[in-house]
C-alpha positions as CSV (number, residue, x, y, z in Angstrom):
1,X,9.8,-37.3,34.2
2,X,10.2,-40.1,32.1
3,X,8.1,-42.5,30.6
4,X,8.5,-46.2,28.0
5,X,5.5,-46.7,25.2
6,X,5.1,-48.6,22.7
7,X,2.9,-47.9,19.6
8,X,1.8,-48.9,16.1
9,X,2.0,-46.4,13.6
10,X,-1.0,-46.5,10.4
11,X,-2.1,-44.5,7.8
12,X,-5.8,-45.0,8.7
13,X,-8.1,-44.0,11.7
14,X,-10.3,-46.7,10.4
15,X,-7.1,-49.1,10.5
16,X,-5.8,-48.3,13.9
17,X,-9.6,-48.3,15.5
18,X,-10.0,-51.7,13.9
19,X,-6.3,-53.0,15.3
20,X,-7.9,-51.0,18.8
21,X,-10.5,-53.5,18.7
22,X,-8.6,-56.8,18.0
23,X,-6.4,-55.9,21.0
24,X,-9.0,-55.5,23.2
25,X,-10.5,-58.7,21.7
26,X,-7.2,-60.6,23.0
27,X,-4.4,-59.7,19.6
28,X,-1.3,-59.2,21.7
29,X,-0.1,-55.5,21.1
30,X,3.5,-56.8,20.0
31,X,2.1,-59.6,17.7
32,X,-0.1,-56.5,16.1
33,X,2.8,-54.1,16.2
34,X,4.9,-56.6,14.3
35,X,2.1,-57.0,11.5
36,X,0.6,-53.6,11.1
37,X,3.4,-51.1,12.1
38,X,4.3,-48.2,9.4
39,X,7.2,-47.6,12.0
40,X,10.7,-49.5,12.5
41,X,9.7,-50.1,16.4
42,X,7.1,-52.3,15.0
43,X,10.1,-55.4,15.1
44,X,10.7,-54.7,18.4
45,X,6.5,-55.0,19.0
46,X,6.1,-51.1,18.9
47,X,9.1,-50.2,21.6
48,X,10.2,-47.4,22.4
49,X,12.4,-47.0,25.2
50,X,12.3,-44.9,27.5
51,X,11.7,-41.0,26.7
52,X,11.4,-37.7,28.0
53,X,8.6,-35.0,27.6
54,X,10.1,-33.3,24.0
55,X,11.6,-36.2,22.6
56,X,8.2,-37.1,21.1
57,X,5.9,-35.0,18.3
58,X,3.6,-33.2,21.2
59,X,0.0,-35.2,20.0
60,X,2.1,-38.3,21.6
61,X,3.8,-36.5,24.6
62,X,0.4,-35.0,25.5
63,X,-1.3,-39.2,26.1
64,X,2.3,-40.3,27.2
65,X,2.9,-37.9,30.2
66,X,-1.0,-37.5,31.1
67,X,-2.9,-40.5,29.8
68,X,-3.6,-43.9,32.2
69,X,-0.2,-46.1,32.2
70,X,-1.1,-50.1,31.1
71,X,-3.9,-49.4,28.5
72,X,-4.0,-48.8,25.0
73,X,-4.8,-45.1,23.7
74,X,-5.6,-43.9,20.5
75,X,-5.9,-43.3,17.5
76,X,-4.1,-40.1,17.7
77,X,-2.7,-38.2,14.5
78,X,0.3,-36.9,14.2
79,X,2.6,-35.8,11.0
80,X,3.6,-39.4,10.8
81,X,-0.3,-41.1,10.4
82,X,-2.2,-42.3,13.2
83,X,-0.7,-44.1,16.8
84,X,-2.0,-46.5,19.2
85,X,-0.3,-46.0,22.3
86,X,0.5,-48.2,25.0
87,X,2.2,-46.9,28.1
88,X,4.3,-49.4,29.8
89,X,5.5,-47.4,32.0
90,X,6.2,-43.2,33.8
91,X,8.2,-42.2,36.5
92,X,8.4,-38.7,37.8
């Protein structure tokens, strides 16, 4: 199985719930990713290639491989702060 996401990492779950609802509102997820993003995928609009289940922390394999592809997910925590996820796209 693999799967391609792309995510914005914050230090907040007030911050990412806010960006949540900005997206929703119309805020492209790259645009956002490029302005908010704690992580160095954020200048590539949150990107992450293309992944296998493991190459992840497991609180962000868990939405990747089971959570609905083409909408945004989140907040989740991890070690690293707090992830919106958007799956672009999972293969078996």
């Amino acid at each position: 199985m693999k799967a391609s996401a792309r995510h914005i990492l914050v230090d907040s779950e007030e911050a990412c719930n806010a960006l949540k609802t900005e997206i929703a509102d119309g805020l492209d997820f790259s645009e956002a990713a490029a302005q908010h993003s704690n992580c160095p995928s954020g200048k590539s609009g949150g990107a992450l290639g293309e992944f296998s289940p493991g190459q992840m922390v497991p609180e962000f394999d868990q939405v990747v491989f089971n959570s609905e592809v083409g909408q945004v997910h989140g907040p989740v925590k991890t070690s690293f702060g707090f992830h919106l996820i958007e799956i672009t796209s999972r293969s078996e």
